[in-house]
C-alpha positions in Angstrom: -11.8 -5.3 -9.0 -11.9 -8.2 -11.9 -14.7 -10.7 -11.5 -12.0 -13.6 -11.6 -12.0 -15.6 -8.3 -9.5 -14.6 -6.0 -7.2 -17.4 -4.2 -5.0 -16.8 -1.0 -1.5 -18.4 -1.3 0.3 -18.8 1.9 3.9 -16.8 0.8 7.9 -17.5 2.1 9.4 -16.3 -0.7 10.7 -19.3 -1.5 10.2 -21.4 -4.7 7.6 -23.6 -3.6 5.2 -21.0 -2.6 5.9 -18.8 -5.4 5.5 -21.7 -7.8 2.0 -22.2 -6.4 1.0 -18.5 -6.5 2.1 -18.6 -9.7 0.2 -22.1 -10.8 -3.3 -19.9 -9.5 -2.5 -16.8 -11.3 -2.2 -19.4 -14.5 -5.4 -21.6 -13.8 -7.2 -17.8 -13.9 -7.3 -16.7 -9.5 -6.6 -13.3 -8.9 -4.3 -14.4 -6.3 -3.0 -12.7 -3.1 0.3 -13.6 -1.3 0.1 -14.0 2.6 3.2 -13.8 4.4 2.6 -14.4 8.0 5.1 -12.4 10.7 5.9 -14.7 13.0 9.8 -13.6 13.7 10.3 -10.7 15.8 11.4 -7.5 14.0 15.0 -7.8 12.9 17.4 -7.9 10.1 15.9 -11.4 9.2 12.5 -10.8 9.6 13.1 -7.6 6.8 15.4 -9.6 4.6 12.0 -11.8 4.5 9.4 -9.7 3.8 11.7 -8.0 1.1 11.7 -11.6 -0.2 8.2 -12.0 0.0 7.3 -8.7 -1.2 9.9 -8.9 -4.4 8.4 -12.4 -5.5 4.7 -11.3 -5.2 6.0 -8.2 -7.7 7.7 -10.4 -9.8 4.4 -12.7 -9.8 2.4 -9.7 -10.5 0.0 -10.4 -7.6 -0.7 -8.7 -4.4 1.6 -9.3 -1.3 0.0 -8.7 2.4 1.7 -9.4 5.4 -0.4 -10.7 7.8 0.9 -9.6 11.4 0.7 -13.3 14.1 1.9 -12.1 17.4 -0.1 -15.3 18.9 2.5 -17.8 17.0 5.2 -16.9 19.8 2.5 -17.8 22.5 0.9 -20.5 20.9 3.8 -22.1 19.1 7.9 -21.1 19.6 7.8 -20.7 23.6 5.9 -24.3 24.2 8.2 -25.5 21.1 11.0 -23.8 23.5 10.1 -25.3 26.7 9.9 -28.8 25.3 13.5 -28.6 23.5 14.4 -27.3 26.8 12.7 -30.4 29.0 15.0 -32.9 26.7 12.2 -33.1 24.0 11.8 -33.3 20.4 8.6 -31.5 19.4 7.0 -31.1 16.6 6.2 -27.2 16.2 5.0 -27.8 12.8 1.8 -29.5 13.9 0.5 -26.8 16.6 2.0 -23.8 13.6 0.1 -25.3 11.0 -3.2 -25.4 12.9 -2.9 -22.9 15.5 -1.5 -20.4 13.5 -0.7 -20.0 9.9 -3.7 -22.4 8.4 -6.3 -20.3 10.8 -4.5 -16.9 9.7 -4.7 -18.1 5.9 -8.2 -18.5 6.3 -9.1 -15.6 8.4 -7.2 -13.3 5.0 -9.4 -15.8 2.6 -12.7 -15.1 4.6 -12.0 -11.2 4.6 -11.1 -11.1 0.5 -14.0 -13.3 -0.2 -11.7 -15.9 -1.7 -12.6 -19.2 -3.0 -9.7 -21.0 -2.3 -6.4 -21.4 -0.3 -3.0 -22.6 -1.4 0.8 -23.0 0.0 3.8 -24.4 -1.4 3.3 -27.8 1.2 -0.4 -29.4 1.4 -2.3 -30.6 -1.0 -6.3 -31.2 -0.6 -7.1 -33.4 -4.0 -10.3 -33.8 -5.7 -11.9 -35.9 -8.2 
């Protein structure tokens, strides 16, 4: 294992989040792509992770996906029941915290990683 620090980037497939596993691997992380399973198994759920998987290769870093059964619970049935009551939720806000920020972490904790990264947040410091 090389002694460089290792960084956990939050992975789609899509160009933001490979741009930002790519911006660690340049600033020197050893970085490891997360892709969370959140849909059901499916057609699109494979067409994803072969995304996901495909990129990380491309990016030369490691790709895990990080199984979530909880998101359906804790995220797309309330979101569900709320479209269906007439309201306009915001699944994004409960996802973020309940589910793929804490999963992030838990794959950060468990490699030892210094830092954690997606295509969409930015923490700043001077």
């Amino acid at each position: 294992m090389s002694g460089r620090p290792v960084a956990v980037v939050g992975m789609s497939g899509g160009v933001d989040s490979c741009v930002t596993a790519y911006l660690a691997r340049e600033a020197g992380f050893r970085v490891v792509g997360a892709m969370l399973q959140i849909k059901s198994p499916g057609a699109s759920r494979d067409a994803d992770e072969a995304a996901f998987s495909a990129a990380a290769e491309k990016l030369g870093i490691e790709a895990k996906v990080v199984p979530a059964p909880e998101f359906r619970e804790k995220v797309i049935l309330p979101a569900a029941a709320q479209y269906g009551a007439g309201r306009t939720p915001n699944p994004c806000c409960i996802g973020n915290a309940e589910g793929k920020l804490t999963k992030l972490f838990e794959v950060a904790d468990a490699r030892g990683a210094s830092g954690v990264g997606t295509g969409h947040y930015a923490a700043l410091k001077n």
